[in-house]
C-alpha positions in Angstrom: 6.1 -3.8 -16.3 9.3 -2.6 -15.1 9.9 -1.4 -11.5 12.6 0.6 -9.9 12.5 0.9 -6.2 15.1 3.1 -4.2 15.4 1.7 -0.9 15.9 -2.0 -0.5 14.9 -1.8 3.4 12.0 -3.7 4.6 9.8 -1.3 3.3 11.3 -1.9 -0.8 12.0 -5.6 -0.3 8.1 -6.2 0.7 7.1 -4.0 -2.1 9.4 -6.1 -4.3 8.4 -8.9 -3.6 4.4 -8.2 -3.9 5.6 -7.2 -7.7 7.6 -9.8 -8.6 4.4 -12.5 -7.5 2.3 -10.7 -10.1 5.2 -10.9 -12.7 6.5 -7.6 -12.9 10.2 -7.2 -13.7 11.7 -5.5 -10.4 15.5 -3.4 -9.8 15.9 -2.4 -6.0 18.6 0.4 -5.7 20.7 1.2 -2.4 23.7 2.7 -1.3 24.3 1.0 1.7 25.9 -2.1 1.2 24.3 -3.4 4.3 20.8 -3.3 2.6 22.3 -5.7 -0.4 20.4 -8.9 1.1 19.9 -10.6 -2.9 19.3 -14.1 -1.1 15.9 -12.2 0.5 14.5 -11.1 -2.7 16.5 -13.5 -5.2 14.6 -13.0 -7.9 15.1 -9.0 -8.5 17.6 -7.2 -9.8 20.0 -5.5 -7.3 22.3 -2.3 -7.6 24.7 -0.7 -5.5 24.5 2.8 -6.4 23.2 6.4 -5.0 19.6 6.8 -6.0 20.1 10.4 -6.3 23.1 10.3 -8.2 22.6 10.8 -12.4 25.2 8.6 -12.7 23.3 5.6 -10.5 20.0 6.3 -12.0 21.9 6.0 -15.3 23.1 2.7 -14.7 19.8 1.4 -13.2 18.4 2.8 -17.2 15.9 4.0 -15.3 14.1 5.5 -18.9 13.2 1.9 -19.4 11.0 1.7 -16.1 7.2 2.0 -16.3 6.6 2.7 -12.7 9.9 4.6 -9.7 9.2 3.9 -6.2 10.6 5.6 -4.0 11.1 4.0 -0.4 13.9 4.8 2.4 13.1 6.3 5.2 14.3 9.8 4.1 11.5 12.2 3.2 14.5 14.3 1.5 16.0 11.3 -0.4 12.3 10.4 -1.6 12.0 13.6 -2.9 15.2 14.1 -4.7 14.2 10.6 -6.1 11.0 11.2 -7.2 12.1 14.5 -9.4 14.8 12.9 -10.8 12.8 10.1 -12.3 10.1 12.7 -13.5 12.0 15.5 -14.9 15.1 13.4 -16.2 13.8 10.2 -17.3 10.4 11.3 -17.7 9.3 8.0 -16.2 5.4 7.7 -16.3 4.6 6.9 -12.8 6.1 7.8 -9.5 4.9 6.8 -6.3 6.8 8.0 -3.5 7.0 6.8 0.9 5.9 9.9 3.3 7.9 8.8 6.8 7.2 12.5 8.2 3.0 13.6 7.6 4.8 17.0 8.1 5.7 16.9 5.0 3.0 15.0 3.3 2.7 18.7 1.5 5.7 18.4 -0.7 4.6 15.2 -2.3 3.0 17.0 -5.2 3.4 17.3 -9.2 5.6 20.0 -8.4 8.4 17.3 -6.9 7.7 14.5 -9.6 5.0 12.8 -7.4 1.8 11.2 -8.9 1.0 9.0 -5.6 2.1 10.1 -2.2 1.6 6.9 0.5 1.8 7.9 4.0 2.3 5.0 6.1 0.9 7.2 9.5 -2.4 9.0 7.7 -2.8 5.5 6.1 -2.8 3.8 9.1 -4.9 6.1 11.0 -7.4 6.2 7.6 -7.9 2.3 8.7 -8.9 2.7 11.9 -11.5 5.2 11.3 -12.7 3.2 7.9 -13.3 0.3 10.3 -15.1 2.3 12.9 -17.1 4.8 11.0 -20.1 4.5 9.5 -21.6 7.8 7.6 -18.7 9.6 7.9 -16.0 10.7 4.7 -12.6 8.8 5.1 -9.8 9.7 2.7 -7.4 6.7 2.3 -4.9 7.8 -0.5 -4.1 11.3 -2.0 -3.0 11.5 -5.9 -1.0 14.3 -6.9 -2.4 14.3 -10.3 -5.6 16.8 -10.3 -5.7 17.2 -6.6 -7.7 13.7 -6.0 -8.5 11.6 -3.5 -9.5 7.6 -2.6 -12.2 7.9 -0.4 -14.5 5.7 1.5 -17.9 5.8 2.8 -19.7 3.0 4.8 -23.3 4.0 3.8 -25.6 4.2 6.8 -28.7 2.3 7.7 -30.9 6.2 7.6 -29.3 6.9 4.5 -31.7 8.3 1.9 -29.6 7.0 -1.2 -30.0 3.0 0.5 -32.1 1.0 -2.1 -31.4 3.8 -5.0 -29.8 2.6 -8.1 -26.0 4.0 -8.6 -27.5 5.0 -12.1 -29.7 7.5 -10.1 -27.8 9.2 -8.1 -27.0 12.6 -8.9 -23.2 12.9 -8.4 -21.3 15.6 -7.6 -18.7 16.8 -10.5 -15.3 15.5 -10.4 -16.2 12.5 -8.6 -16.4 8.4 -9.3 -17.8 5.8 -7.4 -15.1 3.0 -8.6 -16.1 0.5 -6.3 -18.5 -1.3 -3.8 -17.5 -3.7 -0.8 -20.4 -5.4 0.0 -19.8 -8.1 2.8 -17.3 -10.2 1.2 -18.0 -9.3 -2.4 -16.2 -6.7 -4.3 -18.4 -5.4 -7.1 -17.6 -2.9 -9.8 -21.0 -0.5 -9.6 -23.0 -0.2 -12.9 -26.0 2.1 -13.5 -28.4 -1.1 -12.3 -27.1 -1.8 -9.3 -28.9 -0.7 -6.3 -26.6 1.1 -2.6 -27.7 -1.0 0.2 -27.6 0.0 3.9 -23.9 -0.5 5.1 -22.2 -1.5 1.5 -18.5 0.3 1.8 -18.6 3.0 -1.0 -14.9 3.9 -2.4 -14.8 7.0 -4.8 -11.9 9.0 -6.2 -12.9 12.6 -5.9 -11.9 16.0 -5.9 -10.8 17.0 -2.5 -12.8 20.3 -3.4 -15.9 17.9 -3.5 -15.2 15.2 -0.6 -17.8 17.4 1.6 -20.5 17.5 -0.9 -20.0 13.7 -1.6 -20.3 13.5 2.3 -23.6 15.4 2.7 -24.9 13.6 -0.2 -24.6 10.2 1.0 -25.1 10.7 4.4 -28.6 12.6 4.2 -31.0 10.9 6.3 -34.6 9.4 4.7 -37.8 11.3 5.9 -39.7 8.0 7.4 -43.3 8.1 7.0 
């Protein structure tokens, strides 16, 4: 897979270099010839060059790229970015850096996004994902059909602990894609069975994230 990423700061050369371990083919793009460290990230491609200038994102043959990343620390250049590589390249994925949550709202379809990442709400979603149990935590938005990565420690009263996932009358427009059970990862099938504290991930409508909520949060009736 071919990646572009505009912004070679720390943010884009750790992002680089993640990619380039798992054998993608990488091209980090900045105009400030400061930012030009090849030596740190040797094995990418490198270019000197406006990100949102046609001519730049002609040079980088940006049409040939899978995936556009894009990572300064300008919300404005991000978006200008992220529009470009949509609407003129048609590039089929586009994941784009939030620096300001102000403007987290922008990050949509409408500006070329399909993955907004929010350092701040990310953040924050940590903390309250390892402190909350029972409660709804979104950890990643997707532009795409208005959807969400969720996560839900289940509780110990929970009525759904013990019920097979194949059971579990699920709200619409909502997947359980994964369960984090201690220090297993497992990818749910209908067998398996939701056990008291397992860490529940979904992607769900944000329309549905307080249904899904109720739902597994619903206390047993003991006795």
């Amino acid at each position: 897979m071919r990646v572009a990423i505009a912004g070679a700061g720390a943010v884009g050369r750790s992002i680089a270099g993640e990619l380039l371990e798992n054998g993608h083919e990488v091209l980090l793009i900045d105009k400030a010839p400061t930012a030009i460290s090849v030596e740190r990230v040797p094995q990418a491609e490198w270019l000197l060059a406006d990100a949102c200038e046609i001519t730049s994102l002609d040079e980088a043959a940006l049409q040939r790229c899978n995936v556009v990343i894009a990572a300064t620390g300008d919300d404005k250049v991000n978006l200008v970015v992220s529009l470009l590589a949509k609407t003129e390249y048609g590039v089929p994925r586009v994941v784009a850096r939030v620096n300001n949550p102000k403007n987290e709202w922008l990050f949509n379809e409408a500006w070329g996004v399909d993955v907004a990442v929010s350092t701040p709400r990310l953040m924050s979603a940590l903390v309250e994902e390892a402190v909350s149990v029972g409660d709804l935590v979104r950890l990643l938005r997707f532009s795409h059909g208005d959807a969400n990565l969720v996560e839900l420690t289940l509780p110990e009263e929970s009525a759904l602990a013990g019920t097979q996932v194949g059971d579990v009358e699920w709200p619409e427009d909502t997947s359980l894609v994964t369960i984090i059970r201690g220090t297993r990862v497992l990818t749910p099938s209908k067998e398996d069975s939701l056990e008291a504290g397992d860490e529940l991930l979904f992607v769900a409508a944000q329309a549905r994230e307080e249904q899904l909520e109720d739902l597994l949060s619903v206390r047993r009736e003991d006795g």
